[in-house]
C-alpha positions as CSV (number, residue, x, y, z in Angstrom):
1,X,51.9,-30.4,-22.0
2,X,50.0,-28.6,-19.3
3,X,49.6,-25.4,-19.9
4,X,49.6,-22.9,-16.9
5,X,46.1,-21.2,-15.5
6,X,48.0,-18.5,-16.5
7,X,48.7,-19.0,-19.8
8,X,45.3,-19.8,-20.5
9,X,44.1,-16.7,-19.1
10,X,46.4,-14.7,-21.4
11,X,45.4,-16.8,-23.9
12,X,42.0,-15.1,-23.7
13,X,43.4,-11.5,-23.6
14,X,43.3,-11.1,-20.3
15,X,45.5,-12.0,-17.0
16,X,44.8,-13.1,-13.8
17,X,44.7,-9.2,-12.7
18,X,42.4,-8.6,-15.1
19,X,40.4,-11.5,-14.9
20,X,39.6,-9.8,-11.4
21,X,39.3,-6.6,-12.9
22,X,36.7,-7.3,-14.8
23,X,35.0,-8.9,-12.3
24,X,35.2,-5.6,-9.9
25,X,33.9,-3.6,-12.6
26,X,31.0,-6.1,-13.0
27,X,30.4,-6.2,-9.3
28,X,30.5,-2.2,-9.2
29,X,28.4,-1.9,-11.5
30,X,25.8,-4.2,-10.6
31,X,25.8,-2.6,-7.1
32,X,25.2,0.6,-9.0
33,X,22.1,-0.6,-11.1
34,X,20.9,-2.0,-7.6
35,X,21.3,1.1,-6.1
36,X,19.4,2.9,-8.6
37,X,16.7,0.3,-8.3
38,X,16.6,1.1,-4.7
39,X,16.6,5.1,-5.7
40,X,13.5,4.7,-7.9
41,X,12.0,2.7,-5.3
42,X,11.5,4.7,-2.7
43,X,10.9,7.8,-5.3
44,X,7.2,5.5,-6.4
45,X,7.0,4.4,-2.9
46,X,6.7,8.2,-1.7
47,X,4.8,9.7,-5.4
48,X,2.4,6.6,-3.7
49,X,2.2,7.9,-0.5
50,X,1.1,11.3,-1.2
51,X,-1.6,9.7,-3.5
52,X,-2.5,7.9,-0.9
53,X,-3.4,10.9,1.3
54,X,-5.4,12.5,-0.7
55,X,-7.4,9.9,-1.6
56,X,-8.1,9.3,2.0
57,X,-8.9,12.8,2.8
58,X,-11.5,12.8,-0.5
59,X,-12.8,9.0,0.9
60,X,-13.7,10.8,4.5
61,X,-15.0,13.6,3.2
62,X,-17.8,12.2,0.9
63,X,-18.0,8.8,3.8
64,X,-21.1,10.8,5.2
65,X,-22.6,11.0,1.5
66,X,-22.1,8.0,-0.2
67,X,-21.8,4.5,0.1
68,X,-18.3,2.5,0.4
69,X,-18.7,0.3,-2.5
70,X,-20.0,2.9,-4.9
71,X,-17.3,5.2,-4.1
72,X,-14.6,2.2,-4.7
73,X,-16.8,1.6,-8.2
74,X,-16.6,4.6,-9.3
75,X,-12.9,5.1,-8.4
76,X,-11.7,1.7,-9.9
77,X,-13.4,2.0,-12.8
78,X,-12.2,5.1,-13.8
79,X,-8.4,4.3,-12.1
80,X,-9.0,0.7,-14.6
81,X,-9.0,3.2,-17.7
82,X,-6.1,5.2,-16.3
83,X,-4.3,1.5,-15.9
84,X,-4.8,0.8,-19.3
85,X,-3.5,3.7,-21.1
86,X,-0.3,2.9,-18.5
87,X,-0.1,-0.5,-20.1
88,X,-0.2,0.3,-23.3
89,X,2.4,2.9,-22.6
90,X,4.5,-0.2,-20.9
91,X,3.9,-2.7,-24.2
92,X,0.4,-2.9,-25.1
93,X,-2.1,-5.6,-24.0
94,X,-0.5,-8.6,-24.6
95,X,1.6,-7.9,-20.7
96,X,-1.8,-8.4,-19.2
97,X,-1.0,-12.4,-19.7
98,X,-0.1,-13.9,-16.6
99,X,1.2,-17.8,-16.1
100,X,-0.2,-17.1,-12.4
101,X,-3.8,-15.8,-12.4
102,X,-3.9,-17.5,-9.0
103,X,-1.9,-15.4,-7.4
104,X,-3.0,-12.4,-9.1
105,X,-6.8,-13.0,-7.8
106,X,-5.6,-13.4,-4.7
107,X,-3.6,-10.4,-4.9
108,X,-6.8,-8.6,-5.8
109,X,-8.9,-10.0,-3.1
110,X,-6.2,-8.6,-0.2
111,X,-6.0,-5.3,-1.4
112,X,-9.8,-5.5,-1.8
113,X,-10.2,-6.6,1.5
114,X,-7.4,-3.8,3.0
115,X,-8.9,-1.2,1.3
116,X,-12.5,-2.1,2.3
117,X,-11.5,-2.2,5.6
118,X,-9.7,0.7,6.0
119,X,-12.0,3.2,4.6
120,X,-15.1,1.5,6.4
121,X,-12.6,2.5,9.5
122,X,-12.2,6.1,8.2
123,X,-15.6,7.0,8.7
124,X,-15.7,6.6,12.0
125,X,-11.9,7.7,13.4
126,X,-10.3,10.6,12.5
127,X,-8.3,10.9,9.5
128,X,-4.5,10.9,11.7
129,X,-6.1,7.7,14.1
130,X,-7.0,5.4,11.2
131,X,-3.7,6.6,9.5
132,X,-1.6,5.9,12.5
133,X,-3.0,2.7,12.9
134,X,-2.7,1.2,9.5
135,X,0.7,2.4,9.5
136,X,1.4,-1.1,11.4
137,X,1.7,-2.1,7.6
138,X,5.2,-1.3,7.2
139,X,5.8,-3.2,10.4
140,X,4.4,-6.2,9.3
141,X,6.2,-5.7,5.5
142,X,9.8,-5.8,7.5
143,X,8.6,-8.6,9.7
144,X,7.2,-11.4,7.3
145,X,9.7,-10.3,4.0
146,X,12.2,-12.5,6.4
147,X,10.4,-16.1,5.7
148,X,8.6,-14.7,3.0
149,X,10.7,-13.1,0.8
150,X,14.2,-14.4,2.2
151,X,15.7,-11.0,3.3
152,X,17.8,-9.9,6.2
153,X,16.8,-8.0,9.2
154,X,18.9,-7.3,11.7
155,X,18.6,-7.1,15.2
156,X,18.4,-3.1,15.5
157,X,15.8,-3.2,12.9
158,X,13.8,-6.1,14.4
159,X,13.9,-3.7,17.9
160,X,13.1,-1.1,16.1
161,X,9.8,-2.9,14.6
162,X,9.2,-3.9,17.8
163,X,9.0,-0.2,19.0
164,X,6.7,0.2,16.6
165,X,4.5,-2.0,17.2
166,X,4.5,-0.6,21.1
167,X,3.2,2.4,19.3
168,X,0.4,0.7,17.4
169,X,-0.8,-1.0,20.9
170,X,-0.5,2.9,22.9
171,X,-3.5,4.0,20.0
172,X,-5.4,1.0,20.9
173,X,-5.6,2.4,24.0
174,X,-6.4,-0.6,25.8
175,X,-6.7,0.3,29.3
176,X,-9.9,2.3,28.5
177,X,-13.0,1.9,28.6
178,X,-15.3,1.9,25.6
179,X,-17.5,5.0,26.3
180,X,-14.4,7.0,26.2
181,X,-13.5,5.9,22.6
182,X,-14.5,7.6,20.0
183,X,-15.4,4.2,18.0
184,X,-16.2,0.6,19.3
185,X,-12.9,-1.4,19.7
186,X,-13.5,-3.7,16.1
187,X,-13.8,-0.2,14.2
188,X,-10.1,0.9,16.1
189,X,-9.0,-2.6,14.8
190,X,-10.0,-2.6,11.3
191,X,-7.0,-0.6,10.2
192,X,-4.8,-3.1,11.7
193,X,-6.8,-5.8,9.7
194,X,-6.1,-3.3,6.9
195,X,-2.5,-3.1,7.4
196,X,-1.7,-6.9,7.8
197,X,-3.5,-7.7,4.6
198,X,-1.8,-4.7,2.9
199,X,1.7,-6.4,3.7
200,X,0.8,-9.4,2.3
201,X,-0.2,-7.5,-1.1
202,X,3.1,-5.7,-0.8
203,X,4.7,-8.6,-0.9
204,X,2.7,-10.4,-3.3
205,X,3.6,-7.9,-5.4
206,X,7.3,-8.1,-5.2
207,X,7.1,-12.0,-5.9
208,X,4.5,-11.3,-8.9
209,X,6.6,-8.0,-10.3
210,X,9.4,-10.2,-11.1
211,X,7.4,-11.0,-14.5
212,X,4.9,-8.8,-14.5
213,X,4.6,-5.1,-15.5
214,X,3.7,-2.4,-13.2
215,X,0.8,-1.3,-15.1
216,X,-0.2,-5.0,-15.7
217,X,-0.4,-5.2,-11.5
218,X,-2.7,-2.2,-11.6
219,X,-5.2,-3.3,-13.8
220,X,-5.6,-6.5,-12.0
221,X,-6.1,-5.1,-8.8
222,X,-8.7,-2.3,-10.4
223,X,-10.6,-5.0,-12.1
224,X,-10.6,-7.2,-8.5
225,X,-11.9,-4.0,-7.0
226,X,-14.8,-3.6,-10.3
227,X,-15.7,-7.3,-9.6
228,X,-16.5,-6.9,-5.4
229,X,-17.9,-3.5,-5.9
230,X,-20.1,-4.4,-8.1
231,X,-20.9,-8.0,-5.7
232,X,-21.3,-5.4,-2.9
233,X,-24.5,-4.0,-5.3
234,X,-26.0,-6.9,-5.9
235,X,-26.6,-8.2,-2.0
236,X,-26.6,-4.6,-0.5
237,X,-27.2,-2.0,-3.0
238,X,-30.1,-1.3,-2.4
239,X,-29.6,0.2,1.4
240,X,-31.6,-2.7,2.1
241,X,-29.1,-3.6,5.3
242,X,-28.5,0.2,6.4
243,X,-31.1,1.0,8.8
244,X,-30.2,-1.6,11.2
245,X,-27.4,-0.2,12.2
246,X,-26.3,3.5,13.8
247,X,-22.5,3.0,13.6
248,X,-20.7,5.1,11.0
249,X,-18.6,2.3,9.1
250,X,-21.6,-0.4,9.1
251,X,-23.4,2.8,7.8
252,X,-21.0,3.7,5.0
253,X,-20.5,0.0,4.2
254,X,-24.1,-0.7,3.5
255,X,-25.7,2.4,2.6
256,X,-27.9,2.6,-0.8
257,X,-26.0,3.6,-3.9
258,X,-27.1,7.0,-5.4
259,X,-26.2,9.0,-8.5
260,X,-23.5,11.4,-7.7
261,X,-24.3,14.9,-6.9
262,X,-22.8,17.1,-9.9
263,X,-20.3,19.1,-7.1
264,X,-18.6,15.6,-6.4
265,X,-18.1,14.6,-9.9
266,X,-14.6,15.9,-9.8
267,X,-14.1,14.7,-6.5
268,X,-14.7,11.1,-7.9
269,X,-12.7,11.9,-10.9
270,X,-10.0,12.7,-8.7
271,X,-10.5,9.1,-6.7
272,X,-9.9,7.4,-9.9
273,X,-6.8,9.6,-11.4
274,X,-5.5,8.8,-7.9
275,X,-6.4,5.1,-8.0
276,X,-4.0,4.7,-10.6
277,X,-1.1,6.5,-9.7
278,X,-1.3,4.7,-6.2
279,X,-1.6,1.1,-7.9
280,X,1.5,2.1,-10.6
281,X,3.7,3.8,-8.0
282,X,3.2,1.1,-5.3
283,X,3.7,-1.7,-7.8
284,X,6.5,-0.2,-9.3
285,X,8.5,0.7,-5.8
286,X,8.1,-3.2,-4.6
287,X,9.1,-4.9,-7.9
288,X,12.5,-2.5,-8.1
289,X,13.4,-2.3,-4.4
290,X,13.4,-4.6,-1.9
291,X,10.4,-4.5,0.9
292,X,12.3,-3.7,3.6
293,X,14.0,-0.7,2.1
294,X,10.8,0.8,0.5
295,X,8.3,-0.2,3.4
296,X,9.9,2.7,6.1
297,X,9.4,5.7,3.2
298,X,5.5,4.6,3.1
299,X,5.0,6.3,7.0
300,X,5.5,10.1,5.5
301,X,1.4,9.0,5.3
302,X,1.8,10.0,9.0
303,X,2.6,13.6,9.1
304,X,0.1,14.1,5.4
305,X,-2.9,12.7,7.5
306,X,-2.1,14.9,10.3
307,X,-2.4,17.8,8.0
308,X,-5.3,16.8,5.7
309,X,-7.4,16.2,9.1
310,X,-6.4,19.4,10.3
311,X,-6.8,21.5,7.5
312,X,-10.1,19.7,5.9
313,X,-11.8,18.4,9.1
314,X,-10.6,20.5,12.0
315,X,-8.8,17.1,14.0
316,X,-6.4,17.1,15.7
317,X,-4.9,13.6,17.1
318,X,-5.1,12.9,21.1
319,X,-2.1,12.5,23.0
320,X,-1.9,8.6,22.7
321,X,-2.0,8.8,19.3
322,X,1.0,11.5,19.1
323,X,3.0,9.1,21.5
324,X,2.0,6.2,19.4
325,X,2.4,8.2,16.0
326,X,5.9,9.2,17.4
327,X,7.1,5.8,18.4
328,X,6.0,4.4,15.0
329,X,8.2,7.3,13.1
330,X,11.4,6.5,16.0
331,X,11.0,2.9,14.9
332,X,11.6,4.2,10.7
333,X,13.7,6.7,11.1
334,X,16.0,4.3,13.4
């Protein structure tokens, strides 16, 4: 005979009622783990940030000295041993093995190519500009995780990005007219170069961090960072390229490598320390949260560059790039 659903149910120790029960408690408590996921999130995201700062403050002050590529040498090399001990921490060597080297190298190759760009940008703008401009990364995070990544934005949000991007276009200042810039137009839009191919790296990393380690991220975007350096070397190293140009960021792009002065050795040091806290702590936010919840916590860089360039290099941002800075933090905070 057939037995009732019921029946069965109780058959199993539990009831209908309970059935559900358990099934609340499961739900509950996977929303929980989620929102401790989301908690340690933005915790990396902002530990990131701050790193972040700083290592742009150290990057413009030794710009004037050094040459771009050595500086990322130097800092990736020693932010690759810093990775290492990390993975070894996180299970040893043997997470370094990828199934999608692919994707890892191109991984490498955006950051490479964000970083690059950025800091070539740096040593031309003020600390705040170049800051406020690449902050058009978390923009472009909220925007393409939606076919990207499959998550929601709403309509408030997606006006809210747009706001921000209102911001971006105010710094541009496109009504002037180029003597009054402080830098030629392509220097004002490298950051924005920067922060496009930063999102994509972002979310790169939250497709790859699914199966791969924190640590195991950092090392391969250290080791992308060794590889170009050193490629950087080989063509321009020897300043060979330099003295065609009198702009600052062709300048600090090509300049000839030299052997560190002793004073800036712990400058450098701190550039690589830094290097790997920013890889782990960026990594690690964007595999446990999802990008459009961690992405608004990355513009406390805002108000840090603001302070750096005021306290290190006596700057102090021009209206536009207040209003623009201030539409930018509306457009998070909303």
């Amino acid at each position: 005979m057939h037995k009732p659903a019921a029946f069965a149910h109780r058959r199993h120790g539990m009831s209908r009622s309970g059935s559900t029960g358990v099934r609340e408690m499961l739900s509950q408590s996977m929303t929980t783990k989620d929102h401790n996921k989301a908690t340690l999130g933005i915790l990396f995201v902002v530990a990131g940030i701050l790193a972040i700062s700083v290592n742009d403050m150290l990057f413009k002050r030794l710009s004037g000295d050094y040459p771009l590529h050595e500086l990322v040498f130097l800092r990736s090399a020693l932010g690759l041993v810093f990775s290492i001990a990390l993975v070894r921490m996180e299970g040893g060597l043997q997470i370094l093995k990828t199934r999608r080297p692919f994707l890892h190298i191109l991984r490498g190759l955006l950051i490479v190519a964000a970083n690059m760009s950025y800091f070539a940008a740096l040593a031309a703008l003020p600390l705040a500009d170049a800051t406020a401009l690449f902050f058009a990364a978390p923009l472009f995070i909220t925007l393409l995780s939606i076919p990207v990544l499959g998550e929601k934005v709403g309509v408030m949000r997606f006006s809210a990005v747009v706001v921000g991007f209102v911001g971006v276009v105010i710094m541009q200042r496109p009504w002037a007219d180029a003597d009054s810039l402080e830098a030629p137009r392509i220097v004002l839009l490298l950051p924005v170069f920067a922060a496009l191919t930063y999102a994509m790296t972002q979310l790169m990393t939250r497709k790859l961090g699914v199966e791969s380690k924190a640590s195991a991220l950092s090392v391969y975007i250290h080791a992308a960072f060794v590889v170009v350096s050193l490629g950087f070397f080989v063509i321009v190293g020897d300043g060979r390229y330099a003295a065609a140009f009198d702009d600052p960021s062709l300048q600090f792009l090509l300049r000839a490598w030299i052997w560190p002065d002793p004073a800036d050795w712990w400058v450098i040091f701190g550039l690589g320390a830094n290097a790997a806290i920013i890889g782990y702590c960026l990594s690690q936010a964007y595999r446990l949260a999802d990008a459009a919840t961690v992405a608004p916590f990355e513009y406390l860089g805002l108000p840090l560059a603001v302070f750096w360039g005021w306290i290190i290099f006596a700057e102090l941002p021009l209206f536009e790039v207040w209003l623009g800075m201030g539409l930018i933090l509306a457009s998070c905070i909303f």
